[in-house]
C-alpha positions as CSV (number, residue, x, y, z in Angstrom):
1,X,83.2,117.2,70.7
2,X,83.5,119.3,74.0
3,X,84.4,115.7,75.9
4,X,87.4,115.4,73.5
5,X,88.4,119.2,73.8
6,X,88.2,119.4,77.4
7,X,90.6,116.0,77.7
8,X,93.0,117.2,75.1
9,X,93.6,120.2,77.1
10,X,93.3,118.5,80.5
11,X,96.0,115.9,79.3
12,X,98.1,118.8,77.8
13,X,97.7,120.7,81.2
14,X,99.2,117.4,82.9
15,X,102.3,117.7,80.1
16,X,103.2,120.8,80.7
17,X,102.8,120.0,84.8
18,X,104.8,116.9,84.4
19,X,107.7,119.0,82.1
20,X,108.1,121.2,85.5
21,X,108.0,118.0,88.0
22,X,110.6,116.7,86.1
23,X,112.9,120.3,86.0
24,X,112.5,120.7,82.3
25,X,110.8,124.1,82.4
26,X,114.0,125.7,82.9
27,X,114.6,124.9,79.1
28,X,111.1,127.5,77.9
29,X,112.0,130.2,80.0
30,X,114.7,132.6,80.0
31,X,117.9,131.9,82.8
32,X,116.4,135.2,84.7
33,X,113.9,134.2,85.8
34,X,112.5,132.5,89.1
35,X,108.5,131.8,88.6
36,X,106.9,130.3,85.7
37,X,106.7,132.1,82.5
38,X,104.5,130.0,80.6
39,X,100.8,128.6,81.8
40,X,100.8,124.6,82.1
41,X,98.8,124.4,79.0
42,X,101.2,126.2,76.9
43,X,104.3,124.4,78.4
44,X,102.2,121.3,77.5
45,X,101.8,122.6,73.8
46,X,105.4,123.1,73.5
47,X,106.5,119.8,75.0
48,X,104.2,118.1,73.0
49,X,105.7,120.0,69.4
50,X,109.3,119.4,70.6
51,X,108.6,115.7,71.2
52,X,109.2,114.1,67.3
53,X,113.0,115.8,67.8
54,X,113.5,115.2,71.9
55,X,116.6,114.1,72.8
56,X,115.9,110.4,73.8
57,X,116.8,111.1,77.7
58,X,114.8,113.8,77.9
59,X,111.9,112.6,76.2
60,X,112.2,109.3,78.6
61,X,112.5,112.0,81.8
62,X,109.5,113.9,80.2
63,X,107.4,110.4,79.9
64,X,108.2,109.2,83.0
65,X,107.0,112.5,85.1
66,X,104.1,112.3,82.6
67,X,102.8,108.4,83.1
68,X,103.3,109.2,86.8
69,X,101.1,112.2,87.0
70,X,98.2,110.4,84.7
71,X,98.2,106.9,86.8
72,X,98.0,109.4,90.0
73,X,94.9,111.1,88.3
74,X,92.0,109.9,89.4
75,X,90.0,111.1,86.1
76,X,92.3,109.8,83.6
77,X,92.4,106.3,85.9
78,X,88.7,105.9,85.7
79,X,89.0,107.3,82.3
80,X,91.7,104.9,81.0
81,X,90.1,101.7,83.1
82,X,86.6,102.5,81.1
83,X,88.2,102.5,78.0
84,X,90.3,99.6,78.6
85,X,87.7,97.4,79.6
């Protein structure tokens, strides 16, 4: 159960990570401000309650930054090439 928890917030960590690669932080913090606002983890929780309503091209920007960042992991590869075998 710990396994699970620990990738769920690892994978929502690399969400909210790929939300900032791909200059769509600017939309969780106020116009003021210059440094982050929000940790990764909750950016990650909010990308990932905003997605069933995303505008498609921003939900295909947030995906792409995303699937980069997890393929460049080297966890999640030997995670996802374990699983996939």
């Amino acid at each position: 159960m710990m396994l699970l928890a620990t990738l769920a917030h690892a994978l929502l960590m690399e969400l909210g990570a790929a939300g900032e690669d791909a200059g769509l932080d600017r939309h969780l913090k106020t116009n003021t401000s210059k440094k982050r606002t929000l940790s990764l983890f909750r950016q990650g929780l909010r990308w990932y309650q905003l997605l069933p309503n995303m505008p498609t091209a921003r939900l295909r920007k947030l995906m792409k930054a995303f699937d980069e960042r997890v393929r460049n992991h080297s966890v999640f590869r030997l995670l996802v090439g374990v699983v996939a075998k």
